[in-house]
Each structure stands twice: as structure tokens, then as C-alpha cells.
PDB file of the backbone (N, CA, C, O) and the ligand in Angstrom, with CONECT records:
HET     ZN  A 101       1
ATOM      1  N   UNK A   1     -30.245 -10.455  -3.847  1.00  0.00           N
ATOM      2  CA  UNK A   1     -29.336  -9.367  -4.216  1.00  0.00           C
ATOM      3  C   UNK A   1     -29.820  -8.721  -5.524  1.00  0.00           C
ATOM      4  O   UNK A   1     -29.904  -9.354  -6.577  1.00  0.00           O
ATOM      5  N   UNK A   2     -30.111  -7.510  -5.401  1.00  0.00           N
ATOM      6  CA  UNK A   2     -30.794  -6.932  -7.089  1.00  0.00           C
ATOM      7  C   UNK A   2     -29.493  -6.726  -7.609  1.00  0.00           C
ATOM      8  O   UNK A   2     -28.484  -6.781  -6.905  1.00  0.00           O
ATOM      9  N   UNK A   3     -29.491  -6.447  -9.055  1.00  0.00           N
ATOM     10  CA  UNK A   3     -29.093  -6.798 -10.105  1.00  0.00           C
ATOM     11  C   UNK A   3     -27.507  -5.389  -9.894  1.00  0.00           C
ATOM     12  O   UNK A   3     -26.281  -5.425 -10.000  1.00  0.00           O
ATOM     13  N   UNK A   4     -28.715  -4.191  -9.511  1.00  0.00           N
ATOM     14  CA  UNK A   4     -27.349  -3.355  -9.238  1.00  0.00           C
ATOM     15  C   UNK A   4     -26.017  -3.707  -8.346  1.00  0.00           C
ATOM     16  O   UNK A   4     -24.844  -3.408  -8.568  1.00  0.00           O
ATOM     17  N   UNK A   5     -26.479  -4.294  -7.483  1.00  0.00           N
ATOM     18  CA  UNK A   5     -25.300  -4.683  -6.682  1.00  0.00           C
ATOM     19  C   UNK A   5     -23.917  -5.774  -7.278  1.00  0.00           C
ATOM     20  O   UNK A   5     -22.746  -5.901  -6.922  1.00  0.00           O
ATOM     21  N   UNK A   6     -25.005  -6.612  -8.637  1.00  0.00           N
ATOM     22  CA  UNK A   6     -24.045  -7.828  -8.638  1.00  0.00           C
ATOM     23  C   UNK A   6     -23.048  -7.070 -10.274  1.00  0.00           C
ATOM     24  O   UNK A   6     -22.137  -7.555 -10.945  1.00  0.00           O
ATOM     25  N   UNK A   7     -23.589  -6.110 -10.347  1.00  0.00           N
ATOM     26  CA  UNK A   7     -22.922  -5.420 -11.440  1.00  0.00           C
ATOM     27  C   UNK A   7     -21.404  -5.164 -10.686  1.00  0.00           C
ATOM     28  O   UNK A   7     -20.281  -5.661 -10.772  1.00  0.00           O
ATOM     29  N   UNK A   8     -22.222  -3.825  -9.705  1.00  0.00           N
ATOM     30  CA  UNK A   8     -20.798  -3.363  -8.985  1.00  0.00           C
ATOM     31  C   UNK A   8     -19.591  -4.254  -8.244  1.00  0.00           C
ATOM     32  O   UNK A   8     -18.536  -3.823  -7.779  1.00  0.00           O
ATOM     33  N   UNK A   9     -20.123  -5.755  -8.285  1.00  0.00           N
ATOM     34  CA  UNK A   9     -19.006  -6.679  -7.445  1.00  0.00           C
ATOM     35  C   UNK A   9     -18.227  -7.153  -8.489  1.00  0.00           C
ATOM     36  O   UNK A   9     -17.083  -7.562  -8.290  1.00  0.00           O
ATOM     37  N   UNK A  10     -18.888  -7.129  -9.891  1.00  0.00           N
ATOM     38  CA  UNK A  10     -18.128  -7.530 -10.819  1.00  0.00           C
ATOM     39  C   UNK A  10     -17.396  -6.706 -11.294  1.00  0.00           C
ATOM     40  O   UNK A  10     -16.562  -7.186 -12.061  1.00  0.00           O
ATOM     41  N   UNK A  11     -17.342  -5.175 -11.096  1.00  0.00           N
ATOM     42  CA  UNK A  11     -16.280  -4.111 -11.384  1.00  0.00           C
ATOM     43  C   UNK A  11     -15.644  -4.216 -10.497  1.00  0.00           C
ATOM     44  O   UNK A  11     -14.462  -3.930 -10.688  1.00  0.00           O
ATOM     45  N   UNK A  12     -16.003  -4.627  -9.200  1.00  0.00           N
ATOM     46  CA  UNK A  12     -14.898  -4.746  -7.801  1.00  0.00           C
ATOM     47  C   UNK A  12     -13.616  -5.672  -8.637  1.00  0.00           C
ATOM     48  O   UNK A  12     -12.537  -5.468  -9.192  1.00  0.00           O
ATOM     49  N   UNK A  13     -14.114  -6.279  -8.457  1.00  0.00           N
ATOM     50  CA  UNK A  13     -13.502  -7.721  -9.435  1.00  0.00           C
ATOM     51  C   UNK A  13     -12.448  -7.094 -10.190  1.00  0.00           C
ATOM     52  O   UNK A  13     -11.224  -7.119 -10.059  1.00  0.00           O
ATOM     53  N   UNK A  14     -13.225  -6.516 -11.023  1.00  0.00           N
ATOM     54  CA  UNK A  14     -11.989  -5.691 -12.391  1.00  0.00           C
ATOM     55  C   UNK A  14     -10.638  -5.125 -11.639  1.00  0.00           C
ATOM     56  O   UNK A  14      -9.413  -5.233 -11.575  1.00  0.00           O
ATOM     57  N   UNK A  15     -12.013  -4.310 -11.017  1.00  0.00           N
ATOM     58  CA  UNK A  15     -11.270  -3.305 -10.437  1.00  0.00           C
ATOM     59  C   UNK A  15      -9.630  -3.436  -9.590  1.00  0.00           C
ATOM     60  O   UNK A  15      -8.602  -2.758  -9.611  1.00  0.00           O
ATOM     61  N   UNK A  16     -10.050  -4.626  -8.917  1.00  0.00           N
ATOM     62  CA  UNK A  16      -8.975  -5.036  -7.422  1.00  0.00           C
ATOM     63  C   UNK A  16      -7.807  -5.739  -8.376  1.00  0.00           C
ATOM     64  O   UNK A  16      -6.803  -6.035  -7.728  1.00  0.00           O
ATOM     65  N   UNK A  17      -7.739  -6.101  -9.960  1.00  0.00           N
ATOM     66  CA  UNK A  17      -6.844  -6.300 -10.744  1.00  0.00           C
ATOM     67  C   UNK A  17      -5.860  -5.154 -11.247  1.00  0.00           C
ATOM     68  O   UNK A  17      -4.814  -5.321 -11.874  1.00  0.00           O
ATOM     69  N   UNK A  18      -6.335  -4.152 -10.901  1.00  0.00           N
ATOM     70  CA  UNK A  18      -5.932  -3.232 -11.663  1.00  0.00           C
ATOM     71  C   UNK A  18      -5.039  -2.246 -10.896  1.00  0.00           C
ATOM     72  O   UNK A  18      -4.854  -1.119 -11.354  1.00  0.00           O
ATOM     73  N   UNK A  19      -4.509  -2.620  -9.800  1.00  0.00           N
ATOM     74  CA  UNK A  19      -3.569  -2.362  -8.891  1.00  0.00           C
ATOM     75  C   UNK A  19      -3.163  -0.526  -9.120  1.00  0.00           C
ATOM     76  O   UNK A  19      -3.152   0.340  -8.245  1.00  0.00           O
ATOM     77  N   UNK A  20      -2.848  -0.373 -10.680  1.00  0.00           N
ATOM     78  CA  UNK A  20      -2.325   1.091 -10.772  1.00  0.00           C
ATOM     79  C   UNK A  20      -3.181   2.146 -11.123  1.00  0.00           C
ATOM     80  O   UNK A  20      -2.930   3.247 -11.614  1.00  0.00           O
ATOM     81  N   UNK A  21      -4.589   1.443 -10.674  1.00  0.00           N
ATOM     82  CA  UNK A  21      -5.919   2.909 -10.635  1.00  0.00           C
ATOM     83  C   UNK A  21      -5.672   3.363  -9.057  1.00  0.00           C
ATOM     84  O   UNK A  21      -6.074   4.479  -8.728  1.00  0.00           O
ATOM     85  N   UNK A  22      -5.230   2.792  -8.395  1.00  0.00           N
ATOM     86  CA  UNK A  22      -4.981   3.026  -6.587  1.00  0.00           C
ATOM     87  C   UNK A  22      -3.728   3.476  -6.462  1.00  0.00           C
ATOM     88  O   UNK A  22      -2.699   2.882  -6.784  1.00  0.00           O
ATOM     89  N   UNK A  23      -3.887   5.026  -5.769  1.00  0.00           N
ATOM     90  CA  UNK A  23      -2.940   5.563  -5.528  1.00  0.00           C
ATOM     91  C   UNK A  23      -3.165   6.155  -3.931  1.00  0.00           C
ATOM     92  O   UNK A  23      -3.735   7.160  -3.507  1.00  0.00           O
ATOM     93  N   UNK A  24      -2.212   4.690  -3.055  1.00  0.00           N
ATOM     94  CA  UNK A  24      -2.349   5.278  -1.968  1.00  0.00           C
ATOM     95  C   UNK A  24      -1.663   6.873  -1.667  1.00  0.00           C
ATOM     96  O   UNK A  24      -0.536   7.129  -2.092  1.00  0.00           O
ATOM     97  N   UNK A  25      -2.476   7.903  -0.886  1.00  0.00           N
ATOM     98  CA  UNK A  25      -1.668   8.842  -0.191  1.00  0.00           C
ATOM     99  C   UNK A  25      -0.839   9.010   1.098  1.00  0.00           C
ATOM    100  O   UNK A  25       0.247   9.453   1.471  1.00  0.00           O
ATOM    101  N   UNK A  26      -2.530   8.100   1.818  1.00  0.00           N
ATOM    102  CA  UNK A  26      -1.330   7.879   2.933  1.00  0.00           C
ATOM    103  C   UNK A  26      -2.115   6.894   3.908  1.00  0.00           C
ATOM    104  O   UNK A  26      -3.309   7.184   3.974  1.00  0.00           O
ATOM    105  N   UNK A  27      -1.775   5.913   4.603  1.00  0.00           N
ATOM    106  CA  UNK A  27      -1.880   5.227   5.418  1.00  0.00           C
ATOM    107  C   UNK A  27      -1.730   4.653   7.175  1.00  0.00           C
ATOM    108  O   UNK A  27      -1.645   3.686   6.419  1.00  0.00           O
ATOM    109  N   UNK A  28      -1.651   4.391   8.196  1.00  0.00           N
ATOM    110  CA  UNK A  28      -1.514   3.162   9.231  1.00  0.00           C
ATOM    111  C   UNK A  28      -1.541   1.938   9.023  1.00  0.00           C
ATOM    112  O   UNK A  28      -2.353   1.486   8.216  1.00  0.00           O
ATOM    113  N   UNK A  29      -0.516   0.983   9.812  1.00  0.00           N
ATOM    114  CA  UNK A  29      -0.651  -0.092   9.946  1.00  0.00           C
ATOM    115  C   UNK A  29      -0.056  -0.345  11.320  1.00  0.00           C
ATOM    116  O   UNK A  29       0.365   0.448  12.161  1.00  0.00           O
ATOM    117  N   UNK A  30      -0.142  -1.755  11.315  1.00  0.00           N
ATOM    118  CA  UNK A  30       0.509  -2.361  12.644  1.00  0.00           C
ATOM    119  C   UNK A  30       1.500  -3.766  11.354  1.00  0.00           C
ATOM    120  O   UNK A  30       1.099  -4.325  10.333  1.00  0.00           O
ATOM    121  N   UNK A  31       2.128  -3.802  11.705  1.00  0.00           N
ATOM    122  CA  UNK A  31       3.749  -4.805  11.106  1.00  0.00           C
ATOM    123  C   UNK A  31       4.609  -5.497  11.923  1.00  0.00           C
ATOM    124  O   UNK A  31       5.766  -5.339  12.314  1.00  0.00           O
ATOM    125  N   UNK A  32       3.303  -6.707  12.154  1.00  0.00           N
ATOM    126  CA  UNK A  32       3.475  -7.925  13.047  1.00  0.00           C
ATOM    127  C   UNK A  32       5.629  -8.593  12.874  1.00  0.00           C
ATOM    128  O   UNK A  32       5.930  -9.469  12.063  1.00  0.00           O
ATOM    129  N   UNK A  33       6.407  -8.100  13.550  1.00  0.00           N
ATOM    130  CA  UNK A  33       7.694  -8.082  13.405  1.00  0.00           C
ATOM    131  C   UNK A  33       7.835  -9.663  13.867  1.00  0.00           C
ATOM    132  O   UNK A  33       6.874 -10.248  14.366  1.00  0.00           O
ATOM    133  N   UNK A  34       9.056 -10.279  13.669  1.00  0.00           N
ATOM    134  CA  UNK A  34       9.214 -11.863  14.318  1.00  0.00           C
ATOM    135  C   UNK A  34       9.369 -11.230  15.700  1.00  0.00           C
ATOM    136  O   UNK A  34       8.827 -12.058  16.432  1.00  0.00           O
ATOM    137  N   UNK A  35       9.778 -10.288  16.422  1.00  0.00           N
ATOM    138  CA  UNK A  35       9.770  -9.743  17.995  1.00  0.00           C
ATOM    139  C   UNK A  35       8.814  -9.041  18.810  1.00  0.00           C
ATOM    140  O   UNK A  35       8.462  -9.104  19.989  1.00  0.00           O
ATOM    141  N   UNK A  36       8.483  -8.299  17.724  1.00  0.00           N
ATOM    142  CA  UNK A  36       7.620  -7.187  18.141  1.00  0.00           C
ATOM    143  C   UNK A  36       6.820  -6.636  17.210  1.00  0.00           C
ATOM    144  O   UNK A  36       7.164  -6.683  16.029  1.00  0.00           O
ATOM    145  N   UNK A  37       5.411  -5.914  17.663  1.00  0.00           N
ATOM    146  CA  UNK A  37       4.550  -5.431  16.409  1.00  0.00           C
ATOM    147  C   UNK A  37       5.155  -3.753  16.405  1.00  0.00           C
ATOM    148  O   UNK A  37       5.553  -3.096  17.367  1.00  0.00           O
ATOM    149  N   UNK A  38       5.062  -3.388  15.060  1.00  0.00           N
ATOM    150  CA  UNK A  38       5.216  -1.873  15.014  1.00  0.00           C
ATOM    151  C   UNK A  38       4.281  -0.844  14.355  1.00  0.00           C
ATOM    152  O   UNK A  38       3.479  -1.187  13.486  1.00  0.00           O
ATOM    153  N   UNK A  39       4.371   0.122  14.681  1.00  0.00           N
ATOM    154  CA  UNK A  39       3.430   1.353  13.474  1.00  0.00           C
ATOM    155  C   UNK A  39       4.148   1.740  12.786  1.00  0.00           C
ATOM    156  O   UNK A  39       5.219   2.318  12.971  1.00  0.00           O
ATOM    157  N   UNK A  40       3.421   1.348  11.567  1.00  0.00           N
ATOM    158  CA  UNK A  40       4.280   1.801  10.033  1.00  0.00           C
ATOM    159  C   UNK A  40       3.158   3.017   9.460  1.00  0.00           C
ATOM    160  O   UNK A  40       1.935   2.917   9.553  1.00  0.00           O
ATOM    161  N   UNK A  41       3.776   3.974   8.955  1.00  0.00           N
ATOM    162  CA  UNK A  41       2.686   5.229   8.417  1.00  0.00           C
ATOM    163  C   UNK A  41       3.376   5.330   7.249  1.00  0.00           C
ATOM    164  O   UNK A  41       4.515   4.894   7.077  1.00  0.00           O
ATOM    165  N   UNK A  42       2.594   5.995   6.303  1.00  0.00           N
ATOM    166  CA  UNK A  42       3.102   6.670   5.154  1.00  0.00           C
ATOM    167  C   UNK A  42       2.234   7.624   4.483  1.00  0.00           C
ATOM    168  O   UNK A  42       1.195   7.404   3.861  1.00  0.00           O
ATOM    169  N   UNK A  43       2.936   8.905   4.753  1.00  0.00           N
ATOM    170  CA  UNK A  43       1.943   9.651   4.298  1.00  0.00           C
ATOM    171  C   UNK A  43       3.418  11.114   3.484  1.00  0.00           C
ATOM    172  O   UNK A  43       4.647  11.069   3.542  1.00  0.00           O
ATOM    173  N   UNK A  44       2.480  12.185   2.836  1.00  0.00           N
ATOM    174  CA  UNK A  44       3.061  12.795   2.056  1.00  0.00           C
ATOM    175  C   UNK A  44       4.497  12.199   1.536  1.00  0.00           C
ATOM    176  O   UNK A  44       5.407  13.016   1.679  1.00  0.00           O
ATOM    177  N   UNK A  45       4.709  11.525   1.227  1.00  0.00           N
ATOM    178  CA  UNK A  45       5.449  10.455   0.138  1.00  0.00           C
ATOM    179  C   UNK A  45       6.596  10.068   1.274  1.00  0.00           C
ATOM    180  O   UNK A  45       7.803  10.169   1.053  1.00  0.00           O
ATOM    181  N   UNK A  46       6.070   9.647   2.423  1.00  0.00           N
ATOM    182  CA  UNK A  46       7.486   9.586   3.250  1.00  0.00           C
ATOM    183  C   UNK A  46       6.778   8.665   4.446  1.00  0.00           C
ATOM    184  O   UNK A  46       5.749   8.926   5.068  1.00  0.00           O
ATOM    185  N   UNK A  47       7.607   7.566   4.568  1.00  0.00           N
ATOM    186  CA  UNK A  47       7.526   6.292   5.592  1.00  0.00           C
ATOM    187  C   UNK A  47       8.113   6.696   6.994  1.00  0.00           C
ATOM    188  O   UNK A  47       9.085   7.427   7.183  1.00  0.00           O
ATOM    189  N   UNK A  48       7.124   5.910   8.194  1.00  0.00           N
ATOM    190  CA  UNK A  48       7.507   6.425   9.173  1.00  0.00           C
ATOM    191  C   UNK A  48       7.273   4.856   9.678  1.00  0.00           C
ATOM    192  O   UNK A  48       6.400   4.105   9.243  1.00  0.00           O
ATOM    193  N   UNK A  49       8.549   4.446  10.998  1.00  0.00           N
ATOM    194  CA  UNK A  49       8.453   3.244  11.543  1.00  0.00           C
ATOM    195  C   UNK A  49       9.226   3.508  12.869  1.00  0.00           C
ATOM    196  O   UNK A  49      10.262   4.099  13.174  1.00  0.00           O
ATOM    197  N   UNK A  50       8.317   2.847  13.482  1.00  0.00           N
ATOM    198  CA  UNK A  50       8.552   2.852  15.203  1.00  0.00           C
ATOM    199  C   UNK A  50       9.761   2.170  15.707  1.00  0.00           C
ATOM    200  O   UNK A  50      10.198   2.302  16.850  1.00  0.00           O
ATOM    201  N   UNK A  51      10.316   1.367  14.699  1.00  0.00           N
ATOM    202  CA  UNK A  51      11.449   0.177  15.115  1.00  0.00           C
ATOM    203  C   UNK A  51      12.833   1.316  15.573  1.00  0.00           C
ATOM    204  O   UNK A  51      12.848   2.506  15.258  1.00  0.00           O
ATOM    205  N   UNK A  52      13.707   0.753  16.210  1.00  0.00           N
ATOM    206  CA  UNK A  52      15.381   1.356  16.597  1.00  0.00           C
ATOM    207  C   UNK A  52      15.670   1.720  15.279  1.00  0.00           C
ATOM    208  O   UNK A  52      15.844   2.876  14.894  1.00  0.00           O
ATOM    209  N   UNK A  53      15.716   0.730  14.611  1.00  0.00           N
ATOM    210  CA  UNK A  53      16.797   0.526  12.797  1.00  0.00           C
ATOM    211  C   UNK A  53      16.438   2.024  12.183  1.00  0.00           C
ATOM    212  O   UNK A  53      17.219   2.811  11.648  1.00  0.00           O
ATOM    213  N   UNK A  54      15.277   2.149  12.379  1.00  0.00           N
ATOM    214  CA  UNK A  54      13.954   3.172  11.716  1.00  0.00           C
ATOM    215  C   UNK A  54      14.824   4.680  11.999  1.00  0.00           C
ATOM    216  O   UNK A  54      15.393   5.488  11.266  1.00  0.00           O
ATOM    217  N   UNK A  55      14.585   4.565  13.453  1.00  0.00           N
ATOM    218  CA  UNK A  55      15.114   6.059  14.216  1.00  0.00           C
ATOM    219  C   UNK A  55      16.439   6.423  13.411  1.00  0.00           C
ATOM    220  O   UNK A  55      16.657   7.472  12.805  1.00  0.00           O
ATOM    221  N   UNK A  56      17.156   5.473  13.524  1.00  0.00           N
ATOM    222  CA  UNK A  56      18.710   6.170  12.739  1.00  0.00           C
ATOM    223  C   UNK A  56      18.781   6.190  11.019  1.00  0.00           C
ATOM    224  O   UNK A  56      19.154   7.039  10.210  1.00  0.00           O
ATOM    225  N   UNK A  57      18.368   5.162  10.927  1.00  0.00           N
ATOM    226  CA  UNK A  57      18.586   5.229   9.429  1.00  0.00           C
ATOM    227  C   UNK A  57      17.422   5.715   8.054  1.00  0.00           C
ATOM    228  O   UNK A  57      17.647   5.730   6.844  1.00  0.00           O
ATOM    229  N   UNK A  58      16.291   6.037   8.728  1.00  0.00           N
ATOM    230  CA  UNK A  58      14.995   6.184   7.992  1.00  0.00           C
ATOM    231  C   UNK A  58      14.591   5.686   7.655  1.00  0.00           C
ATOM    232  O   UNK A  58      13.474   6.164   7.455  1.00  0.00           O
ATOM    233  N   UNK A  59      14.707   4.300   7.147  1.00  0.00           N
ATOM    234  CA  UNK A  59      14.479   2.991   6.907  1.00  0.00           C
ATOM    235  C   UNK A  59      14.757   1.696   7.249  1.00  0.00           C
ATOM    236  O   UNK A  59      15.873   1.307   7.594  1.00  0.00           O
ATOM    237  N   UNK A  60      13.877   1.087   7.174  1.00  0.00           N
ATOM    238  CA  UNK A  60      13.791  -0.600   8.270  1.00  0.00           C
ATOM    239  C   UNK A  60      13.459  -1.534   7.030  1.00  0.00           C
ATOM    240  O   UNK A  60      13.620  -1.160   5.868  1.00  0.00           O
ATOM    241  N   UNK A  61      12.898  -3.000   7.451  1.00  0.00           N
ATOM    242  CA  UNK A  61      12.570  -3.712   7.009  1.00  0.00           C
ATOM    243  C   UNK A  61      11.111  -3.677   7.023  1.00  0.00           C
ATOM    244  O   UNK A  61      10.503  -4.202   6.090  1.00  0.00           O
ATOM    245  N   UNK A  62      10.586  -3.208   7.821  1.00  0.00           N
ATOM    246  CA  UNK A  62       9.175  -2.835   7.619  1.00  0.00           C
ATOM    247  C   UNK A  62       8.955  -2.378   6.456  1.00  0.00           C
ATOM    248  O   UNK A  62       8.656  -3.134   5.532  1.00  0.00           O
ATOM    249  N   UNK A  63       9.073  -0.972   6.297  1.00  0.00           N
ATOM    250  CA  UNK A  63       8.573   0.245   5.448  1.00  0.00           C
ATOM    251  C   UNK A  63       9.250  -0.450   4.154  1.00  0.00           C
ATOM    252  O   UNK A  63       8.652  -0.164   3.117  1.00  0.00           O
ATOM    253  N   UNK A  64      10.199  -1.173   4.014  1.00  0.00           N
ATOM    254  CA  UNK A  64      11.102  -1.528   2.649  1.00  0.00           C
ATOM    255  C   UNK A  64      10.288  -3.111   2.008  1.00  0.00           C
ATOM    256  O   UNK A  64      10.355  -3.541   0.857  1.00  0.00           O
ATOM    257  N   UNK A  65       9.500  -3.764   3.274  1.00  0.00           N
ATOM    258  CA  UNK A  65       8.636  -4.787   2.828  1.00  0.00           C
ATOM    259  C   UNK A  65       6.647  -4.248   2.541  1.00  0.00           C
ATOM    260  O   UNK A  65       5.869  -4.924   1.867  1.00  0.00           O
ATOM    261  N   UNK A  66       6.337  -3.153   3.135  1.00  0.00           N
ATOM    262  CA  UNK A  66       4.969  -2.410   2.744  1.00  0.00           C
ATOM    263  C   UNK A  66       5.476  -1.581   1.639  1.00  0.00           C
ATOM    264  O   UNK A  66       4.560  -1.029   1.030  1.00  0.00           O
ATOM    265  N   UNK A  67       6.601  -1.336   1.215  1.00  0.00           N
ATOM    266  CA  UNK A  67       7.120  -0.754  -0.316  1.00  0.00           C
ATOM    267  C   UNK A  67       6.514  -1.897  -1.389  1.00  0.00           C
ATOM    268  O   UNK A  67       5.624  -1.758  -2.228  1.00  0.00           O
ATOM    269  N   UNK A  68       7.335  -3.095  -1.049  1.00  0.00           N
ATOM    270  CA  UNK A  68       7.523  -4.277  -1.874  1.00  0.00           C
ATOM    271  C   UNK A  68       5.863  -4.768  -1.956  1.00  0.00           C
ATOM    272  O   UNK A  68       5.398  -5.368  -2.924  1.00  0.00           O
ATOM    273  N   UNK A  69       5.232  -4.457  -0.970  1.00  0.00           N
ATOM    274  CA  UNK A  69       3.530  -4.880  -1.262  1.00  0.00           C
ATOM    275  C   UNK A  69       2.723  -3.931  -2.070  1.00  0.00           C
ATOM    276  O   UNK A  69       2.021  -4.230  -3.037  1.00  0.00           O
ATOM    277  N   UNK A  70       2.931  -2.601  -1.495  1.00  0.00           N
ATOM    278  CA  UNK A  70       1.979  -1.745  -2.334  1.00  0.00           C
ATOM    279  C   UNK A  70       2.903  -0.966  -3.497  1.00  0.00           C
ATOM    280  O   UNK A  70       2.714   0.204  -3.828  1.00  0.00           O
ATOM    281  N   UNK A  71       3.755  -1.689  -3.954  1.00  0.00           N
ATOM    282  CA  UNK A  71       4.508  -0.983  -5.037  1.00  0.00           C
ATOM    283  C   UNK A  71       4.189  -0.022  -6.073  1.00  0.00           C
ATOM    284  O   UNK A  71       4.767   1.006  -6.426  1.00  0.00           O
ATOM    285  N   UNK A  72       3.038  -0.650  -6.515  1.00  0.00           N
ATOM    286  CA  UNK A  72       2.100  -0.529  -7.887  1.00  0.00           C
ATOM    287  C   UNK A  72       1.363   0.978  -7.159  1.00  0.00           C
ATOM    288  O   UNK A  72       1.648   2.030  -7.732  1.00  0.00           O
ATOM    289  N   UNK A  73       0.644   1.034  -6.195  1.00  0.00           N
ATOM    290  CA  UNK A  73       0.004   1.759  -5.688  1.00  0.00           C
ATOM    291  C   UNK A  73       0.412   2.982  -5.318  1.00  0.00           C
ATOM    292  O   UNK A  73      -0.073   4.112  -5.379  1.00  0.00           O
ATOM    293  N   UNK A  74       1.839   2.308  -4.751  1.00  0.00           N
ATOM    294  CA  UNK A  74       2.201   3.915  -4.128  1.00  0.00           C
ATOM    295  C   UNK A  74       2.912   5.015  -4.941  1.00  0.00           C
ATOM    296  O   UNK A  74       3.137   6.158  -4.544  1.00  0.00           O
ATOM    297  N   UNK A  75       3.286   4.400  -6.351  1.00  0.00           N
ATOM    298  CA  UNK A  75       3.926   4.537  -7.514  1.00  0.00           C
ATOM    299  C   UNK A  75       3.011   5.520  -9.022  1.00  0.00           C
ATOM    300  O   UNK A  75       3.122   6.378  -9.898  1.00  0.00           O
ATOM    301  N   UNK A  76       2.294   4.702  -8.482  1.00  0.00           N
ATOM    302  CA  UNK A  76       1.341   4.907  -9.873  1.00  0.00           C
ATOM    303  C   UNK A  76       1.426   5.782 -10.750  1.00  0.00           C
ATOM    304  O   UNK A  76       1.697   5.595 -11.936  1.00  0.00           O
ATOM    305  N   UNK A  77       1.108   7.200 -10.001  1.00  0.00           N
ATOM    306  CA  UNK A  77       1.305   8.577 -10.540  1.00  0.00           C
ATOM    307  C   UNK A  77       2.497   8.872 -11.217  1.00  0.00           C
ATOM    308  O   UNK A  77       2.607   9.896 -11.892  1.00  0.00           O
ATOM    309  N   UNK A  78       3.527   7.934 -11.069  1.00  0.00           N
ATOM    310  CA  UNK A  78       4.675   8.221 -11.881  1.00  0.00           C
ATOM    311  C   UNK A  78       4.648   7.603 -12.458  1.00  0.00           C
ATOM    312  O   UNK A  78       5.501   8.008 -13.248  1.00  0.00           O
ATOM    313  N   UNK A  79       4.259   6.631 -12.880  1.00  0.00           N
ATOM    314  CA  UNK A  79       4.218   4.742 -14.431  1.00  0.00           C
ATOM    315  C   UNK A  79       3.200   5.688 -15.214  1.00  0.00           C
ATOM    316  O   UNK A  79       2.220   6.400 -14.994  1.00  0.00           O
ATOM    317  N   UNK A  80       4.080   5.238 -16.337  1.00  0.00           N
ATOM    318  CA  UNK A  80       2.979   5.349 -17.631  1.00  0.00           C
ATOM    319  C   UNK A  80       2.205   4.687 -17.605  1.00  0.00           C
ATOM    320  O   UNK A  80       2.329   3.663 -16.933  1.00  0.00           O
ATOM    321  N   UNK A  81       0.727   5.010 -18.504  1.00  0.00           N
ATOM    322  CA  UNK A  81      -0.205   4.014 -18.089  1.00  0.00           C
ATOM    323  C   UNK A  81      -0.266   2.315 -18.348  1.00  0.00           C
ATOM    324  O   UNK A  81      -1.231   2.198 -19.104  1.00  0.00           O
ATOM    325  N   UNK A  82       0.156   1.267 -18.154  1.00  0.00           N
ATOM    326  CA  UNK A  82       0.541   0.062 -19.188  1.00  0.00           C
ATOM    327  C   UNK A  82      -0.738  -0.262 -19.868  1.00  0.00           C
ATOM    328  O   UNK A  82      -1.929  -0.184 -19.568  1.00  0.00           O
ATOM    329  N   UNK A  83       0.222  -0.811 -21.302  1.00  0.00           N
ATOM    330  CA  UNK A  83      -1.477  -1.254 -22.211  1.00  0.00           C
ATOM    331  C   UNK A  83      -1.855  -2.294 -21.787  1.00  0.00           C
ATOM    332  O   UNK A  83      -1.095  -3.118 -21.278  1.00  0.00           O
ATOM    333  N   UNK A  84      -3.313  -2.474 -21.943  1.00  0.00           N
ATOM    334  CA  UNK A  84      -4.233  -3.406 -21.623  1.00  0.00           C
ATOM    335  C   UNK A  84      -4.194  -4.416 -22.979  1.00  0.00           C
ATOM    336  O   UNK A  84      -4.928  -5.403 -23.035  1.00  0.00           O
TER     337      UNK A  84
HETATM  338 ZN    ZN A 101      10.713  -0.686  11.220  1.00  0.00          ZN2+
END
């Protein structure tokens, strides 16, 4: 492995700590349910989920648990920057 590469894995490194340089826009998934799998999207600042709960109320347990994961991320642009 030359030398450039083992630089850039060690900024990976930094990097994948640093949760609020990543600002997802928008995404797919699949959201392995205890019943059933679903498609969860999120794109222009607004969650979309395939479940019943989803259809009526705009929100499920899906989209409210991929909130709770990419918090930092999907947020960012609005947090001040925190000090290091
Ligand atoms: Zn759902």
C-alpha cells in the first residue's frame, strides 16, 4: 500500500468521527421491521415510509428511529459548529 493511501485512511478515521461534517440530503433504505421490511426515503428535508402508520400520520417508527441514527447528519446545517 503506498504511503498516499495510508494517509487518506487515517483522515477516513478522523473523518467518520466527526459525524457533523456529513450532511445527508437525501437518501434510500430498506428498514428490516419485526413484520415486514420497508422503504424509508428522505429527501428535501422530508421522510417518506411505506408502512400503514406512515400513510396517515406522516410518521412511523421507522423514519423517527433513522432520525435517532443520523441525527448529527441530517441536522448539521443548523448546529453551531461544536469546539474541538
Ligand atoms: Zn414506517
Amino acid at each position: 500500500m503506498d504511503s498516499s493511501i495510508i494517509g487518506k485512511i487515517e483522515k477516513a478515521k478522523q473523518y467518520s468521527e466527526q459525524k457533523d461534517r456529513v450532511n445527508i440530503t437525501s437518501f434510500a433504505a430498506t428498514f428490516k421491521g419485526n413484520h415486514d421490511n420497508y422503504d424509508v426515503q428522505f429527501s428535501d428535508g422530508a421522510w417518506r415510509c411505506e408502512c400503514h402508520f406512515f400513510a396517515t400520520r406522516e410518521i412511523c417508527s421507522h423514519t423517527m428511529a433513522m432520525q435517532r441514527i443520523l441525527d448529527e447528519m441530517l441536522t448539521a446545517q443548523d448546529q453551531p459548529v461544536p469546539a474541538i
